[in-house]
C-alpha positions as CSV (number, residue, x, y, z in Angstrom):
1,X,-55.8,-7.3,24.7
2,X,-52.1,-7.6,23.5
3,X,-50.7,-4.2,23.3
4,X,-47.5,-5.4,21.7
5,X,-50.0,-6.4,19.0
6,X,-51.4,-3.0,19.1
7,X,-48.3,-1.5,18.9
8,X,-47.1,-3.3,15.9
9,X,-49.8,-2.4,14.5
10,X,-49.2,1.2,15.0
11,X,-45.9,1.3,13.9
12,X,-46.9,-0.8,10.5
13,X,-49.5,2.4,10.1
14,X,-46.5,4.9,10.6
15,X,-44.2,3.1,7.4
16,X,-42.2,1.1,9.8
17,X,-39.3,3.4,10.1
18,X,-39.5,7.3,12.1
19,X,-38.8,9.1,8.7
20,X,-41.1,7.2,6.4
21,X,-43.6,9.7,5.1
22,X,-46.8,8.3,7.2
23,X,-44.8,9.1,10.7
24,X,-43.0,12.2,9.8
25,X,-46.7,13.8,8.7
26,X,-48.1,12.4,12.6
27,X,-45.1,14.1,14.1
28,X,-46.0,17.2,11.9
29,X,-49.5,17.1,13.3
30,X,-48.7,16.3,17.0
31,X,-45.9,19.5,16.6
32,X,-48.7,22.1,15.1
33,X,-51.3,20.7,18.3
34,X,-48.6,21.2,20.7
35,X,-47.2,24.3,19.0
36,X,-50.7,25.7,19.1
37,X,-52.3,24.8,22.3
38,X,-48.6,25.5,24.0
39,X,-48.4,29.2,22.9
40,X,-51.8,30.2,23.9
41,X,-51.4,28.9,27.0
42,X,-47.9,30.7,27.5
43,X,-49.3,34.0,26.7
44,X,-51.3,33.7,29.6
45,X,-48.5,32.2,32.0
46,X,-45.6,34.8,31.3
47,X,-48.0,37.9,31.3
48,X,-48.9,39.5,35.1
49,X,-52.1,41.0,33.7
50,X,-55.0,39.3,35.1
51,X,-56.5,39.7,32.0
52,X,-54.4,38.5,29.4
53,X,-53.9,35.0,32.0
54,X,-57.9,34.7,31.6
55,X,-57.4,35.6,27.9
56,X,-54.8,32.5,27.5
57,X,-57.1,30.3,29.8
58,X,-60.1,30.6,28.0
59,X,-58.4,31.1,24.5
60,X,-56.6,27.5,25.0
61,X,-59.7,26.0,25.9
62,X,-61.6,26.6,22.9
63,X,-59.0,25.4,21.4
64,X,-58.2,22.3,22.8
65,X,-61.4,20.3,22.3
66,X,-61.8,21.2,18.6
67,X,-58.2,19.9,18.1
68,X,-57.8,16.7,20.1
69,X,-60.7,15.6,18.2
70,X,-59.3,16.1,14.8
71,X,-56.1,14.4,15.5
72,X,-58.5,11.7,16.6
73,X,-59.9,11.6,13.5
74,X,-56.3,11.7,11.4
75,X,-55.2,8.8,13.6
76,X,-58.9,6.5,13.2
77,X,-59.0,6.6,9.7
78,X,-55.9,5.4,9.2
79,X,-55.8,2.9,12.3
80,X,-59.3,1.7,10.2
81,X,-59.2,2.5,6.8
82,X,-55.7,3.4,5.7
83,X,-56.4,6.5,4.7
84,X,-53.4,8.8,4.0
85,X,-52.2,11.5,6.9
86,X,-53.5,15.3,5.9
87,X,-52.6,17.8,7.6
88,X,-55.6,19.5,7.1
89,X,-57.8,16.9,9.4
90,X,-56.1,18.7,12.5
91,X,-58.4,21.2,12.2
92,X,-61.5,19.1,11.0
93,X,-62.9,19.2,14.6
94,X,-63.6,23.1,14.4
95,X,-66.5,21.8,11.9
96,X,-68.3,20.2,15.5
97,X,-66.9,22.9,17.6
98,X,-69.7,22.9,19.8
99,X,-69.8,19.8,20.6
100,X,-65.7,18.9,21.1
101,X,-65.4,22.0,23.3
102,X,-68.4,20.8,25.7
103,X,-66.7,17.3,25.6
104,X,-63.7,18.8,26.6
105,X,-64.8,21.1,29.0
106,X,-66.8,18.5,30.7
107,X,-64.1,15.8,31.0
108,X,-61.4,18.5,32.2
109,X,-64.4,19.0,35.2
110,X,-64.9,15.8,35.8
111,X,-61.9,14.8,35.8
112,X,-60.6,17.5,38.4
113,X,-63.7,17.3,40.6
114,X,-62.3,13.7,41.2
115,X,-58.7,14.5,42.0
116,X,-59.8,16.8,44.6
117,X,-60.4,13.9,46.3
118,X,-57.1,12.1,45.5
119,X,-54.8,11.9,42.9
120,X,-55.6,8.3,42.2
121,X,-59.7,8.7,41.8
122,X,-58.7,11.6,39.1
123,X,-56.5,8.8,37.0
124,X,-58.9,6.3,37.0
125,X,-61.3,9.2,35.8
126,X,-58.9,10.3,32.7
127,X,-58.7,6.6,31.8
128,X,-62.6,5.8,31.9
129,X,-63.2,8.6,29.8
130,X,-59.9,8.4,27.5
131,X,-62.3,6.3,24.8
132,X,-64.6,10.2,24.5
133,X,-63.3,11.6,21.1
134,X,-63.0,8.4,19.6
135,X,-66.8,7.6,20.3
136,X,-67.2,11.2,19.5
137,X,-65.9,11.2,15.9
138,X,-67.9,7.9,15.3
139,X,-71.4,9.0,16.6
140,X,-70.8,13.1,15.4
141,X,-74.8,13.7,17.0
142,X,-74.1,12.0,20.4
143,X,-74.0,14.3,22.8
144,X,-71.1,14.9,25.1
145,X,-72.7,13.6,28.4
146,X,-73.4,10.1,26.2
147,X,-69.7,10.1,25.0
148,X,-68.1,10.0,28.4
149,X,-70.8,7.8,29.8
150,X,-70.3,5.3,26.6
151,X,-66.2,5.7,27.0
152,X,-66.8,4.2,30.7
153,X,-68.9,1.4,30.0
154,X,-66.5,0.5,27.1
155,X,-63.6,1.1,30.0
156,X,-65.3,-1.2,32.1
157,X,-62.5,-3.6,32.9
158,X,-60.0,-2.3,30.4
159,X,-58.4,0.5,32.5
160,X,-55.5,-1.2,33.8
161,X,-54.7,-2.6,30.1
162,X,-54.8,0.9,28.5
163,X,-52.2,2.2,31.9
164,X,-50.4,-0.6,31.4
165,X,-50.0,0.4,27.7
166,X,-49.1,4.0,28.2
167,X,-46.4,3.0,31.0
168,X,-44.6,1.0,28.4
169,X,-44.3,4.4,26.6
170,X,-42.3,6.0,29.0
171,X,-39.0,4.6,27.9
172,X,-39.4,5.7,24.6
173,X,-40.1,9.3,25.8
174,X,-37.1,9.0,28.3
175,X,-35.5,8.2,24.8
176,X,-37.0,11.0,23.0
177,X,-36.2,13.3,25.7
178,X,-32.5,12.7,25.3
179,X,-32.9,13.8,21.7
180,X,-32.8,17.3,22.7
181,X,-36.6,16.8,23.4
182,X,-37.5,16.8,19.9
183,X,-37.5,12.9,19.7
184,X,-40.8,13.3,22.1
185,X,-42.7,14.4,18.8
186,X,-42.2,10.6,17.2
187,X,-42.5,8.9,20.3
188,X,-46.0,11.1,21.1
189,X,-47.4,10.0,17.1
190,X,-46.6,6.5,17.7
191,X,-48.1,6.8,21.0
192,X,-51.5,7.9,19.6
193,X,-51.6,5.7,16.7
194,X,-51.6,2.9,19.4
195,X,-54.7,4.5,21.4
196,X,-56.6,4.5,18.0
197,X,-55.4,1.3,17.8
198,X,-56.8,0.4,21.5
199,X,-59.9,1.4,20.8
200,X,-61.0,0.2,17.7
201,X,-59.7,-3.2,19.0
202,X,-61.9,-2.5,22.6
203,X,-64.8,-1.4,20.0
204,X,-64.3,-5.0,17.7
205,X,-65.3,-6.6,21.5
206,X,-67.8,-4.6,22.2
207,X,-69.8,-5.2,19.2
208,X,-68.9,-8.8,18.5
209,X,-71.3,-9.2,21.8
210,X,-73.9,-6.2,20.5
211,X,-73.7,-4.6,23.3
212,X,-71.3,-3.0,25.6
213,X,-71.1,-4.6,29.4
214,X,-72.1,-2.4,32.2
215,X,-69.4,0.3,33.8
216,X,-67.5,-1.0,36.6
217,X,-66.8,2.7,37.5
218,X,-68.3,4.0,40.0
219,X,-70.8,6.8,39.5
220,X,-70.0,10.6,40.2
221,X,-72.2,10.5,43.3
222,X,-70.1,7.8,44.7
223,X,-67.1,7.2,46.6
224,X,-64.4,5.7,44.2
225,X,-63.3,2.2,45.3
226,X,-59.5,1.5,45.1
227,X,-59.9,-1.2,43.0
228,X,-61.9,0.2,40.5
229,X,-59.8,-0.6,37.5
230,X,-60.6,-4.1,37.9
231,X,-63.8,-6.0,36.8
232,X,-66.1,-6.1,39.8
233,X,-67.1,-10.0,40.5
């Protein structure tokens, strides 16, 4: 998979240039997710009432889920069909809340069940299961247990291509964090237009085959191997 491909791509979705219309609407909707998911959790973090902490905890939570998955969605359909940016689709997820919160909820569990054991077992987690809300948004009556088990098995031997990708991001933050921070909010909707861009490429393989190969990760009865992101011969 060529990610500078991907990433052309992504930028080509965006208008080409950080103040076309297509990117400055992504960085619009990145900036209402953070603004949104960051003040709930604050009101927990700078309060010393037990209570209002639990309050921010649990509120952000809810939250979270429904909202990753409709930036998901504003970043598919125009990774697949062009559709224009709105606004609105931020907060089409709360229409599956159900489902997106249990998504979310489970992968955050997973996820940190595995870096109690080390920190490296919990990253390998967050990238075999970094394909959920895109699956998710496609197959709206598949259950959240299905998405992260489908997001591994389409993982299976693309883990170390979609780090790789994401490391090649961090110069561009460096760069957006020497705009006062603010430059982070282009940098983060170019970012995700190139996951949705990852993914429907990962998907085209997948189905060219009809059918999606067998995980390479290793179950969550099972000790994690080091080399785990790797195809196992």
């Amino acid at each position: 998979m060529d990610r500078v491909v991907l990433k052309k791509r992504a930028r080509e979705q965006l208008g080409n240039g950080i103040f076309q219309q297509p990117w400055l609407l992504m960085v619009a909707a990145c900036l209402i997710y953070s603004a949104i998911t960051s003040a709930v959790s604050s009101y927990g973090s700078f309060s010393k009432n037990s209570i209002a902490i639990s309050l921010g905890s649990i509120a952000s939570l809810l939250l979270a889920g429904p909202l990753e998955l409709g930036l998901t969605r504003m970043t598919i359909n125009r990774a697949r069909d062009n559709k224009e940016f709105n606004i609105e689709e931020l907060f089409s997820g709360f229409k599956d809340f159900g489902n997106a919160f249990v998504l979310y909820l489970l992968r955050a569990v997973f996820v940190f069940l595995w870096t109690l054991l080390l920190i490296v077992p919990g990253i390998i987690k967050a990238y075999a299961y970094s394909m959920a809300f895109y699956i998710q948004n496609d197959n709206p009556d598949m259950g959240a247990s299905d998405c992260l088990k489908e997001s591994q098995e389409m993982m299976n031997g693309h883990k170390m291509e979609l780090f790789i990708m994401d490391l090649s991001f961090i110069g561009w933050f460096i760069v957006g964090l020497l705009c006062l921070g603010v430059g982070t909010l282009w940098v983060e909707a170019y970012y995700q237009m190139a996951r949705a861009n990852f993914y429907l490429e990962l998907k085209g393989q997948t189905d060219e085959s009809g059918d999606i190969v067998d995980a390479d990760v290793v179950t969550e009865d099972e000790i994690i191997d080091s080399d785990v992101f790797e195809d196992k011969n």
